[in-house]
C-alpha positions as CSV (number, residue, x, y, z in Angstrom):
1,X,0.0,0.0,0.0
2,X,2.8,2.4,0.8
3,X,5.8,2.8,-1.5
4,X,9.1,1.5,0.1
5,X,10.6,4.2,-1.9
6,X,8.7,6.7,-0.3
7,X,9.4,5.5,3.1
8,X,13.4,4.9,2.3
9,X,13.7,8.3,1.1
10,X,11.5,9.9,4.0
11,X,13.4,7.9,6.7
12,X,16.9,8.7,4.7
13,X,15.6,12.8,5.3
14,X,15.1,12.2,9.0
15,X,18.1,10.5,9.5
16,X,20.3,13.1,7.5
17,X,19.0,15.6,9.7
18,X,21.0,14.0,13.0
19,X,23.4,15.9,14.3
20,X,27.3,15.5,12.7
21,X,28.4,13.6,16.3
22,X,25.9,10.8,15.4
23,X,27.1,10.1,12.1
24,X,28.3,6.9,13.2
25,X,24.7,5.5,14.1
26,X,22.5,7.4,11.3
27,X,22.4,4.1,9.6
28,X,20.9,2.3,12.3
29,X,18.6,5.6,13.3
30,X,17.5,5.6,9.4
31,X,16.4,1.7,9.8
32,X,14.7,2.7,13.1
33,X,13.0,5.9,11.5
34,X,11.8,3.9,8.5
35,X,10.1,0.7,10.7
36,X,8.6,3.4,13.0
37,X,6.8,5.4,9.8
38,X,5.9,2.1,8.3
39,X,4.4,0.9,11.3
40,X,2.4,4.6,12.2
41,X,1.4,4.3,8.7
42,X,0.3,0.5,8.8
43,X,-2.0,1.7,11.9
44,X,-3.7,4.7,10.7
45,X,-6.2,2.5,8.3
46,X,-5.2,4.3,5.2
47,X,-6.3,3.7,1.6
48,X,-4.7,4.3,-1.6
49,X,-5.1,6.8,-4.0
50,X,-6.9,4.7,-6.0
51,X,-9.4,3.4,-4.6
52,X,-10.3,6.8,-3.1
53,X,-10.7,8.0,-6.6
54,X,-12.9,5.2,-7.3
55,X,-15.1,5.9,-4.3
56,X,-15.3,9.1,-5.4
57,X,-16.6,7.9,-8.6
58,X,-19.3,5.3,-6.9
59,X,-21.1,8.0,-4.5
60,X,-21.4,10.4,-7.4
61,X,-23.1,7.9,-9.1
62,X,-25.0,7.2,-5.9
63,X,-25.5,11.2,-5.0
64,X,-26.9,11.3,-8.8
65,X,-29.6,8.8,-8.3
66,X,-30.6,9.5,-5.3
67,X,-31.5,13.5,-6.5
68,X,-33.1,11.9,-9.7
69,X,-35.3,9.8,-7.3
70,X,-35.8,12.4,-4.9
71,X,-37.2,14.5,-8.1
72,X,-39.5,11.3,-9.4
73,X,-40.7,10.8,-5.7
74,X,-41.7,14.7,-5.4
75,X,-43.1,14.5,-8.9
76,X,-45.4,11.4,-7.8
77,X,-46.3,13.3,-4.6
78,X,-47.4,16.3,-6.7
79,X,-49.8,14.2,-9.2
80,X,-51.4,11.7,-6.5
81,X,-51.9,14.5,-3.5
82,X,-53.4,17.6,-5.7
83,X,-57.1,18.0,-4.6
């Protein structure tokens, strides 16, 4: 779900932002970093870009019919409840 490029490259930011004295352990910090993001992210119950976009697409549909029956249903009302 997430790209492992994504998370090498953030975790390779944090860790290049250490201080010069821990030079020595960034490596191991930038292995730490990367398992904590990917286990935050794991947690959080994301979804992907894609299938957001296709959600998107389904309750469009879904808002769309639901106004055209809305308008049917208010139409009916009209003909069947005129005196």
């Amino acid at each position: 779900m997430f790209d492992p490029a994504s998370l090498d490259e953030l975790s390779k930011r944090l860790a290049d932002a250490i201080p010069g004295g821990l030079v020595q352990i960034r490596d191991e910090i930038q292995k730490s970093f990367r398992a904590i993001l990917q286990g935050t992210l794991s947690q959080m119950n994301l979804v992907s870009r894609e299938e957001f976009d296709v959600q998107r697409e389904v309750l469009a549909r879904t808002r769309a019919k639901l106004e055209a029956l809305e308008a049917q249903i208010a139409e009916l009302e009209e003909q069947f409840l005129k005196p």
